[in-house]
N, C-alpha and C positions, 0 to 999 in steps of 0.2 A: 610488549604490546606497543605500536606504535600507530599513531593517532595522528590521522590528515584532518586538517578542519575543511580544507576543500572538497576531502571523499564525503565528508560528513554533513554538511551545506549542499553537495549535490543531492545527496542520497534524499536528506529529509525536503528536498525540495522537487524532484521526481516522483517521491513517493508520494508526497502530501497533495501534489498537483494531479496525480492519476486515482489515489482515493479519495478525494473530494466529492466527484459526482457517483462513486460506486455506491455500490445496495448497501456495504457495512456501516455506510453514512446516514443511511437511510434508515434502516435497520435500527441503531443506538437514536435516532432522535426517535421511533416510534415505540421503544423500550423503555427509553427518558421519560414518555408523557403517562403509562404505568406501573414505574419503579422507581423505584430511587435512584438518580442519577448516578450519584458515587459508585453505586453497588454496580449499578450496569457499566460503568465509566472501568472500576476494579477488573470485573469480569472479561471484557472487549480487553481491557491491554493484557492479561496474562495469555489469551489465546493469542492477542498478534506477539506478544515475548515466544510463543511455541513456535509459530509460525516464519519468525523471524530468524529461528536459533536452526530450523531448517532448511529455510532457502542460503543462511550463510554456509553452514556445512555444508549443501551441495555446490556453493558458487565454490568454497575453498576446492572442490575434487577439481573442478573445471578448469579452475587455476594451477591445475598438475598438468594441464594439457600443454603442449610448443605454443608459444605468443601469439602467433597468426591464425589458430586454428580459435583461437579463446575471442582473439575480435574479431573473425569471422562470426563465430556464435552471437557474439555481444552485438553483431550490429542486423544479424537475423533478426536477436530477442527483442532491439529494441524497434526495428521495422515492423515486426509483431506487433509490439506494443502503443506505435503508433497506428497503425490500419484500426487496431481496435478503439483507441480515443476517437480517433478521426471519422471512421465510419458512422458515428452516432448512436443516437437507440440507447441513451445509459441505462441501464436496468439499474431501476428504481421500484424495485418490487422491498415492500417495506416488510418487516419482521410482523407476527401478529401473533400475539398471546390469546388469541382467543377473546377478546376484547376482555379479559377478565385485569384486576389488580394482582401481580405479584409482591408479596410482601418478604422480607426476614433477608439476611445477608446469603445464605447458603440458597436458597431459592432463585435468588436474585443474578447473585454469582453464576450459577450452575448453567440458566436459560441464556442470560448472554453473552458467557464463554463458548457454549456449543453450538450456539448461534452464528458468532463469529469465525469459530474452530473449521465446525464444517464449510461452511460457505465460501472459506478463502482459499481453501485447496488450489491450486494451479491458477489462482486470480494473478491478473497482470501485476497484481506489486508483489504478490511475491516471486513470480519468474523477474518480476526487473530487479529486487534488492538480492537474488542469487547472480543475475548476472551480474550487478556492481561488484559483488564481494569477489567475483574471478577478478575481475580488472581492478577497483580501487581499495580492496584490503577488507578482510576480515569487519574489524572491531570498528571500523571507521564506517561504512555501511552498515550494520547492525545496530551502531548507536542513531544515525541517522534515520535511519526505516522506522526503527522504533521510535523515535521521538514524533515521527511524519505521522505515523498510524496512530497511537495514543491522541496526539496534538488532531487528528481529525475526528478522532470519537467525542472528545471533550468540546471539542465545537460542535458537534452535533447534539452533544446533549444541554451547553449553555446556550447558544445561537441558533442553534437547528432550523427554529419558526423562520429567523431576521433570515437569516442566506436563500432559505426558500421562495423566498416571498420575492429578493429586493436581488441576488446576483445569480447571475442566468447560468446553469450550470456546463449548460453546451458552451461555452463560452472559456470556460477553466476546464472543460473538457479537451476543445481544441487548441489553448495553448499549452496542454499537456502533450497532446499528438503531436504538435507542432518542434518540441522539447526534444522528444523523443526521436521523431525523424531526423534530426538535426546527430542525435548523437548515433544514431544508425549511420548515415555517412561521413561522420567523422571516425566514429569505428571501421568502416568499411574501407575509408582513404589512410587508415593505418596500416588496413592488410598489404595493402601495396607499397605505401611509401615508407613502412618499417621495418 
């Protein structure tokens, strides 16, 4: 197993910066205000652990593909994934229990794992940490992604109210697009000059 601190510094900094303004952010600070943090906090990181352990095993097949055809992919996915930071509109549709209290660890757990579970399917971080994992390695994106998605649920459910309030999310939305675009044509200037 070998371990890039730069795949892994990118990863969680990619990822952390495009699920910032997304709905799972959203979602865990309005699960936070009737649950118990931790339990929701437990919950949200074992679906992004599933979530994770998928988009890496499919970035690994990609990574069987010839080089140029893989940052070809890699600088589609990440053009992709800026047009969607960039274009605005964050869906900020919040989770909703029904305005009732959820109580007890299995209850807790259960509503915002498959909260998170389903909602993330094809979301842009995880086609972006499958595409890291083609290009910058396995375990080294995986530990990044994960730390990026964990590190934004726990800030939504310690800080949720303070980042709402006081930093403008379009704002870390578009220097997320911005991130992104950048490594779209730096992927894309590899097809050719590699």
């Amino acid at each position: 197993m070998h371990l890039d601190p730069l795949a892994i510094l990118t990863a969680f900094g990619l990822i952390f910066l495009a699920e910032l303004p997304d709905k799972t952010m959203f979602a865990s600070l309005a699960m936070g205000t009737r649950m118990r943090p931790l339990y929701v906090w437990i919950g949200t990181s074992t679906a992004f652990l599933a979530h994770v352990a998928i988009a890496v095993g499919a970035g690994s097949l990609l990574g069987l593909l010839p080089g140029w055809s893989v940052k070809l992919v890699s600088a589609l996915l990440f053009g992709f994934g800026a047009f969607m930071l960039l274009r605005g509109g964050a869906d900020d549709d919040e989770a909703d229990a029904g305005g009732r209290t959820v109580t007890g660890f299995w209850p807790v757990f259960s509503t915002a794992f498959m909260a998170v579970f389903v909602s993330e399917w094809g979301d842009l971080t995880q086609i972006t940490t499958a595409n890291l994992a083609a290009t910058n390695g396995t375990w080294s994106t995986a530990i990044g992604s994960l730390a990026a998605l964990m590190s934004v649920s726990a800030l939504a459910l310690v800080a949720g109210r303070f980042i709402a309030k006081r930093v403008p999310l379009k704002t870390v939305q578009r220097i997320g697009g911005v991130c992104m675009a950048g490594l779209a044509v730096w992927s894309l200037t590899e097809v050719f000059t590699g």
